[in-house]
Structure formats: C-alpha cells, structure tokens
C-alpha positions, 0 to 999 in steps of 0.5 A: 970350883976355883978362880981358874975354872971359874974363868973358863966356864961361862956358866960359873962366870954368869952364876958368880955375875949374878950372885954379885948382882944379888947381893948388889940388888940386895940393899934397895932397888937399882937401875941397869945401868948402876948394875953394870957399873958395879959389874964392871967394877968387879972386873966382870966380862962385858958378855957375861955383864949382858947376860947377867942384865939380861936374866935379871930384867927377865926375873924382874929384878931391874926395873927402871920404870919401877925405880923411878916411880918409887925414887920420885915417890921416896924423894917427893914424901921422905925429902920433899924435893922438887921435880928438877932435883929429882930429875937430875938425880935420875938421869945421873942414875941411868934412868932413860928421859922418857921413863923420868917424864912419866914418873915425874908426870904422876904429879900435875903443877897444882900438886907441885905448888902445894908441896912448895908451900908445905915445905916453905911452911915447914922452914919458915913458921911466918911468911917472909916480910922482907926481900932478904927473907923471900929471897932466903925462902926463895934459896930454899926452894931452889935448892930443893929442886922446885922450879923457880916460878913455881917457888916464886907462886909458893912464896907468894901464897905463903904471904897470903895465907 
C-alpha cells in the first residue's frame, strides 16, 4: 500500500499508528501521554492519535498506574532517589498527581529515612563532623530527591549510629 492510500484509508492510518506505538512501546514501559507526544511527532492525525491510546489502553499496553509504580520501584532500588525527584520526574512524564500519590504511597516515612541513610552511608563512609560536611551530606541528599527534614533526621542518626 503506498503513502497515498495509507492516507485515505482510516484502517491502514490506525495500523501504521499502532505499528509506530509498537515498536515505541518496545523499548520499556511509557505513559499515555509520551505515546501521544511520539505520535504526534510522526505527524499522526489526532483521531487516529485517540484511536490508536484508546486500543492500546484496552490491549494494556499503557498503563500509567503500572508505570509509576515500576518507575517509583526502578528509581527507589537501582537510583536511590527520594520521593520529591521521583515525583518530579513523573509529573513531567504525564503521569496524573493521584496515580504519583498512590505510587509514592507504598513507602511510608520510616521507609524514606532508612533509604536516606543507606544512601548517606553508601556516599560517605564516616558520619559527618563538621558543618561543611553535613552540609555536603545534606546537598546530597537533596539532590537525590529526599525532602530536606527527612535529610536533615538522616544525617542526624547517621552521626549517631
């Protein structure tokens, strides 16, 4: 079938959508609205774009819930990010706030702290002495996404350990 025909034909417009959202889908889990995004970037008709989310959300192949909680779980165990960056790195992604909240939810704060100090014990091998130092750890733990009193009960139990 060529370009043209494609064009007119609204079935071979939706199996060519789906075939770019195969093999987009094919690398690792994405949300619905990087799916669009991609679509659209390959010039896709915005119909065909709804079509196209709609069957794949049917076939379950885009989850949003799913993908949150695996990316929370992913950044958490492999990154060791903090709730806030993972946070941030979702909404950018096009996750709905509610399915962020129930994915970031798994972990309660006693969970958060002892991921803090293991972290803060992996970077630094003695608890910080010095108010440079803290304040080095406490950089460290801001950056990788830990909200800064929970970083600040980390590096206090990290000098008391």
């Amino acid at each position: 079938m060529t370009t043209a025909e494609r064009a007119l034909d609204p079935e071979a417009r939706l199996q060519h959508a789906l075939d770019l959202s195969y093999r987009y889908l094919g690398f690792r889990d994405r949300t619905v609205v990087e799916v669009r995004r991609h679509l659209e970037a390959k010039r896709v008709e915005p119909d065909t774009i709804e079509q196209t989310v709609a069957e794949l959300l049917e076939l379950a192949y885009l989850d949003d819930a799913r993908f949150a909680q695996r990316f929370v779980e992913d950044r958490r165990t492999l990154d060791h990010w903090g709730n806030e960056r993972i946070e941030r790195k979702l909404l950018s992604s096009g996750v709905p706030a509610e399915l962020v909240e129930t994915a970031l939810a798994v972990r309660d704060d006693g969970g958060e702290l002892e991921a803090a100090l293991t972290v803060l014990a992996r970077r630094f091998r003695e608890p910080p002495e010095t108010d440079r130092d803290r304040d080095r750890a406490l950089g460290f733990l801001v950056r990788k996404g830990y909200e800064l009193e929970v970083a600040y009960d980390a590096i206090r139990a990290y000098g008391r350990d």
